[in-house]
C-alpha positions in Angstrom: 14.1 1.8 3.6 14.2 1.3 7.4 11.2 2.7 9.3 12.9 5.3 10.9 13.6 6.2 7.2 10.1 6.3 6.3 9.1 8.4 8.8 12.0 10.6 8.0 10.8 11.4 4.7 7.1 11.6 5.4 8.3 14.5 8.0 10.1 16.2 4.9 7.4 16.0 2.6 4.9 17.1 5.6 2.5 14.2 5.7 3.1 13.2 9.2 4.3 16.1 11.8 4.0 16.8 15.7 2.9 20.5 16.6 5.8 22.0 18.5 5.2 25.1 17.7 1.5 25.3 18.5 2.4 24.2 21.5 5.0 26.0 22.8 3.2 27.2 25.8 3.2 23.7 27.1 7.2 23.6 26.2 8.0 27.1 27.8 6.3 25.7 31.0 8.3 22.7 31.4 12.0 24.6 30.4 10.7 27.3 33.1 10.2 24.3 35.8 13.4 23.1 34.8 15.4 26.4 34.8 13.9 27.3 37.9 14.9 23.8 39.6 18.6 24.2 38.4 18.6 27.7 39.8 17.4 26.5 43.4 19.6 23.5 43.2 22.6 26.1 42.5 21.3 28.8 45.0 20.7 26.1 47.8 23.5 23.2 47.3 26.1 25.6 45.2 29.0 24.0 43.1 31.2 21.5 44.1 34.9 23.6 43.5 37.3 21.2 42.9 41.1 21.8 44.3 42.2 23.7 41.4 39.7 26.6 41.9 39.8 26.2 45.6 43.2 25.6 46.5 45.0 22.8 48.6 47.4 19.8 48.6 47.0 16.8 46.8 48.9 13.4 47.7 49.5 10.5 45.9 50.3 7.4 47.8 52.4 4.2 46.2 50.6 1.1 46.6 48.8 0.1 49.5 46.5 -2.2 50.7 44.1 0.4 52.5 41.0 1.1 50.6 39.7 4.4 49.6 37.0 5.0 52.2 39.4 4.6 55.0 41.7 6.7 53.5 39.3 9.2 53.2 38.3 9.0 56.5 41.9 9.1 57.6 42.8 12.1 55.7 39.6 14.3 56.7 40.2 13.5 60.6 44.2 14.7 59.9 43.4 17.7 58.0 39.9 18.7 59.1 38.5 19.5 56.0 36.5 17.0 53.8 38.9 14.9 51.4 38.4 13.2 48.0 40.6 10.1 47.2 41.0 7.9 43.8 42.0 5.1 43.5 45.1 4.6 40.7 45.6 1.8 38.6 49.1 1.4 40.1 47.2 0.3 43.6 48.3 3.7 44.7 45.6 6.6 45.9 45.2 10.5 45.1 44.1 12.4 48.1 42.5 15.6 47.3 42.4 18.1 50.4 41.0 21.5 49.9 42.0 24.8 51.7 45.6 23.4 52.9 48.9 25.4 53.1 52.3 24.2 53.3 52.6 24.1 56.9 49.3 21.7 57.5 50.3 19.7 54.4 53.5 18.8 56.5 51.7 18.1 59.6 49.3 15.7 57.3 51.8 13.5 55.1 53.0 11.9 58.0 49.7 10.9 59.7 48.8 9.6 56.3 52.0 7.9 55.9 51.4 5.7 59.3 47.9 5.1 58.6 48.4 3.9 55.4 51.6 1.6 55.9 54.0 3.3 54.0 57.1 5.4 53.9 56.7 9.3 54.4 59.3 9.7 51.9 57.5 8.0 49.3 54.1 10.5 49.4 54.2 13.0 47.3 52.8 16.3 47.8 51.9 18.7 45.8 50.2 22.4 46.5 47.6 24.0 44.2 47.0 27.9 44.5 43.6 28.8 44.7 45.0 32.1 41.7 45.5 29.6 39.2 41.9 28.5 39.2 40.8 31.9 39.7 42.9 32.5 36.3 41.1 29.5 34.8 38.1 31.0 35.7 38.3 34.3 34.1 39.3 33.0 31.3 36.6 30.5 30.9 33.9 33.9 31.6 35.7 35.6 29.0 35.9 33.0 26.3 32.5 32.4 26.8 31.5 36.5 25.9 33.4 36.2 23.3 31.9 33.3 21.7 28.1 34.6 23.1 29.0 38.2 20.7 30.6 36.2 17.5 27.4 33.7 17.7 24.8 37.1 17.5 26.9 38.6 15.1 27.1 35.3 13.0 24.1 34.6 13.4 22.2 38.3 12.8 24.1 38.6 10.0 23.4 34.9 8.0 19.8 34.8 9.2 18.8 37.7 11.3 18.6 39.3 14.4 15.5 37.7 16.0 17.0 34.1 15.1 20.1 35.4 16.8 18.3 36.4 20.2 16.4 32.8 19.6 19.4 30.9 19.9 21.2 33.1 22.9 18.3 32.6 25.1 19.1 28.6 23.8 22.4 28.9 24.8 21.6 30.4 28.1 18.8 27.6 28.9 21.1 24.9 28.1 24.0 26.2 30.1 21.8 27.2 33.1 20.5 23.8 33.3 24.1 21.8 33.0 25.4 23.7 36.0 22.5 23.3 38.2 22.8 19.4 37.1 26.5 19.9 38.8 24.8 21.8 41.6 21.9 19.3 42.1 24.1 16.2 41.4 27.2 17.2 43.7 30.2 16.6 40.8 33.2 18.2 41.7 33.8 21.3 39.6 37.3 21.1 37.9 39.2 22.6 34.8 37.6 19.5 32.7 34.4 20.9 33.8 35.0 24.3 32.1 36.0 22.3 29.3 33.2 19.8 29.0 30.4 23.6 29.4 32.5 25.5 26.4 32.3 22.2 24.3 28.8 22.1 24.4 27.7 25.2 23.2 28.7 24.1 19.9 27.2 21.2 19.6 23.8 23.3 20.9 24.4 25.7 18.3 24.6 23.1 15.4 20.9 21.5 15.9 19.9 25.7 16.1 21.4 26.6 13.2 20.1 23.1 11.2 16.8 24.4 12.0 17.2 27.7 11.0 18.4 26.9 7.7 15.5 24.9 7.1 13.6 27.9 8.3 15.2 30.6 6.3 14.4 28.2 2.9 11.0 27.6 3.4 9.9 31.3 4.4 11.3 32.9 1.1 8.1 34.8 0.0 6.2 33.7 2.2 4.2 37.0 2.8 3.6 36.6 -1.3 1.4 33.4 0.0 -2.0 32.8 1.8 -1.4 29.4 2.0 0.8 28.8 5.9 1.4 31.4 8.6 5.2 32.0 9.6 4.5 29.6 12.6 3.2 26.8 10.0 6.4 27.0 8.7 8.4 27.1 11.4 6.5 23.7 12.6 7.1 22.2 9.3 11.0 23.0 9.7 11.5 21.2 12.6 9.7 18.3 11.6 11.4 18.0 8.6 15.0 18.0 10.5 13.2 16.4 13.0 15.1 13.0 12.8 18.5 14.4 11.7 18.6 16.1 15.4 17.8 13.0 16.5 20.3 11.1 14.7 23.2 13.7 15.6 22.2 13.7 19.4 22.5 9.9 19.8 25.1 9.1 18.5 27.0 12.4 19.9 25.7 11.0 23.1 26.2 7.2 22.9 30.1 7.6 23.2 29.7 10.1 26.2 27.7 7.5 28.1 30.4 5.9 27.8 32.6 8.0 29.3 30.2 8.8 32.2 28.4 5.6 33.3 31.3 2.8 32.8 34.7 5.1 32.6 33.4 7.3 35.5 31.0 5.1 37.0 32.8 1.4 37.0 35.6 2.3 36.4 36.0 5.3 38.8 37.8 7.7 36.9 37.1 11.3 38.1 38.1 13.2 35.2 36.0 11.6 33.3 33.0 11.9 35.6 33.9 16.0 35.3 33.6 16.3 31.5 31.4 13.6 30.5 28.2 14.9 33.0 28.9 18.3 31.4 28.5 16.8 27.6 26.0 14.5 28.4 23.9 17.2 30.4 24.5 20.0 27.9 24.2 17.7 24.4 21.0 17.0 25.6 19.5 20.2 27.4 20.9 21.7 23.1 18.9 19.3 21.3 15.7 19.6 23.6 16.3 23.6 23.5 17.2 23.4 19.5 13.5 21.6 18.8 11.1 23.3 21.9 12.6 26.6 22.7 14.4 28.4 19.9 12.8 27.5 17.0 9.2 28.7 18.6 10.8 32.1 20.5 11.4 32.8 16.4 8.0 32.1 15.4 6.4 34.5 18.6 9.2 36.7 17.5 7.9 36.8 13.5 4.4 36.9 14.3 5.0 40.3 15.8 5.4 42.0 13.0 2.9 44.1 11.2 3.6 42.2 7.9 3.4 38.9 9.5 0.2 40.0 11.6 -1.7 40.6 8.6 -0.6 37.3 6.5 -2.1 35.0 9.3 -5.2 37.6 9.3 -5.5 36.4 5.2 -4.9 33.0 5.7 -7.2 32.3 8.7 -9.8 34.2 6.4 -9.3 32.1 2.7 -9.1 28.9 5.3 -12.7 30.2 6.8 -13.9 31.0 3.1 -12.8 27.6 2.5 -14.6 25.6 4.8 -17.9 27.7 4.2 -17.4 26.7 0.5 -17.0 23.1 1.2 -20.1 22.7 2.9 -21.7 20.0 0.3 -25.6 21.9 -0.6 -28.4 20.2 1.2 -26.7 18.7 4.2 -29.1 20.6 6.0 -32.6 20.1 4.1 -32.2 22.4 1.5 -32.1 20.5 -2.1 -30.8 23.6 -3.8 -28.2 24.6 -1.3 -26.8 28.0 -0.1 -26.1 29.8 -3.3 -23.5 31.6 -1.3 -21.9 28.6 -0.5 -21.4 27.7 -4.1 -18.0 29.0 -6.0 -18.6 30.0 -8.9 -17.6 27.8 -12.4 -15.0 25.2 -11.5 -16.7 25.2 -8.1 -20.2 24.5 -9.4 -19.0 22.1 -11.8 -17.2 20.2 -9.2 -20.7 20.0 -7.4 -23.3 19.0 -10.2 -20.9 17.6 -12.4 -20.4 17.7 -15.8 -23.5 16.3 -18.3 -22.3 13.0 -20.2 -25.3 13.8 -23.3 -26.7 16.6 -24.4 -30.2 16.5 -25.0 -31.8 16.0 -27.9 -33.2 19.2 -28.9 -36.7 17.1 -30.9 -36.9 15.2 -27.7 -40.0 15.4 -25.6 -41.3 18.2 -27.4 -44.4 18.8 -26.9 -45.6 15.7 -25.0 -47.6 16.1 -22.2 -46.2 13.8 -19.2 -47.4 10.6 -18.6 -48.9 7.4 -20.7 -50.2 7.9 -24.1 -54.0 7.5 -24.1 
């Protein structure tokens, strides 16, 4: 067995484990910081609307020997606005310009045509209305209410409601901090984009919902116990899926590193840059929010109750009666011990031990101590 194995199962069986849940103050603080730092970075730098949502005209050049920077630079001194150009694996180039109509795209393709050396004819030019990415849009903000309602109704109705309100404030973390990524990082927003933000609210969901079943297994009866409080369980849950979610998000996100740093780093492919930062971003933020923040949220949630109140009242009080029953008798100068520190029978027994002879009952009676004169 490999040792990632090993530590696998000693999570499962409990004889190894980190305390998330005891320290979820720590973890609230740092996915507050973070939150907070996506919301400036989208308050202060805002998104990065791509053509489709803005509207514009988009070119595409045959092949030319002019690079991409000058075209750029060429096309935002024709059109006045700023310009994105691609490079094509024809040779050619795609020139992205937002907020153009049809009359200044006609006044631009033949400035671009004697910049770049080639025939006006041979340019094409296509307009994009900014009402199709509106539609996009809506329909992106209403697909994602509907999936927010099924996942609480799902949810409330396998497990129950608190897990369900666990794993929407999950969701809501994880997609606050991919879009202020976009925001902070500058990535064009495009229709990929809205795909890439959709996708990952499954995968997010999964690692929740692995937890949770864990969860809902191991706190059967648990109020029938004095043994673990809810949040002792919930701990022990995510340890013991611990290195699945680990498992999952690597190699979910081994293939969409990929994508991002060689197909839309090296390679410069910008559609891929567009979905790939979204699943990257988002597969992580859901595996970090799947272990820290919804798993705990449950546990404050639990310990709420009246019911669970009073089972970590009993089991803070057997682990007290416990300890003061453990103390070994004499540790502190008394020979005899506490006699309240002593259990009685097996307890006792355990302490003294059990006699190996019985004494003889003829045995030393009658003698006085000492040597015979």
């Amino acid at each position: 067995m490999s040792r990632l194995g090993e530590l696998g199962a000693k999570l499962y069986r409990g004889e190894v484990g980190y305390d998330f849940v005891g320290k979820r103050t720590f973890w609230y603080g740092v996915s507050i910081l973070i939150t907070i730092a996506a919301i400036v970075g989208l308050g202060v730098r805002g998104l990065n609307m791509g053509i489709e949502f803005q509207g514009g005209a988009v070119f595409t050049t045959p092949k030319t020997s002019v690079s991409a920077a000058q075209a750029e630079k060429v096309a935002e001194e024709a059109a006045g606005h700023d310009a994105i150009v691609q490079e094509l694996g024809s040779g050619g180039l795609r020139i992205q310009i937002s907020n153009v109509d049809t009359t200044k795209a006609d006044q631009i393709r033949p400035t671009l045509a004697k910049e770049l050396n080639v025939d006006p004819k041979v340019i094409n030019a296509e307009l994009v209305g900014p009402s199709w990415g509106e539609q996009i849009a809506n329909k992106a903000w209403t697909g994602l209410a509907v999936f927010m309602i099924l996942v609480v109704i799902y949810l409330a109705i396998a497990f129950e409601w608190r897990m369900a309100l666990a794993a929407l404030i999950a969701l809501i973390h994880d997609l606050t901090i991919t879009v202020g990524v976009y925001a902070l990082v500058g990535f064009e927003v495009t229709p990929g984009t809205v795909i890439g933000l959709l996708t990952i609210l499954g995968y997010s969901l999964y690692d929740t919902v692995v937890v949770f079943d864990s969860l809902k297994e191991q706190s059967k009866d648990l109020a029938k116990q004095t043994q673990y409080t809810y949040s002792e369980v919930a701990n022990r849950s995510i340890n013991s899926t611990l290195v699945r979610s680990i498992n999952t998000t690597v190699v979910a996100l081994l293939p969409v590193a990929g994508l991002l740093f060689i197909g839309g780093g090296v390679l410069g492919a910008g559609m891929l840059n567009d979905i790939s930062l979204s699943l990257f971003v988002g597969l992580a933020a859901g595996a970090y929010s799947s272990i820290f923040i919804a798993t705990p949220l449950v546990a404050d949630f639990k310990e709420r109750e009246p019911q669970m109140k009073a089972l970590k009242k009993r089991v803070l009080a057997k682990r007290a009666q416990a300890a003061r029953d453990e103390r070994v008798p004499g540790e502190q100068g008394d020979d005899e011990g506490d006699p309240q520190d002593i259990l009685p029978g097996e307890a006792q027994a355990a302490v003294v031990g059990p006699r190996t002879q019985p004494p003889s009952r003829g045995r030393g009676r009658g003698r006085p101590s000492g040597k015979r004169r």
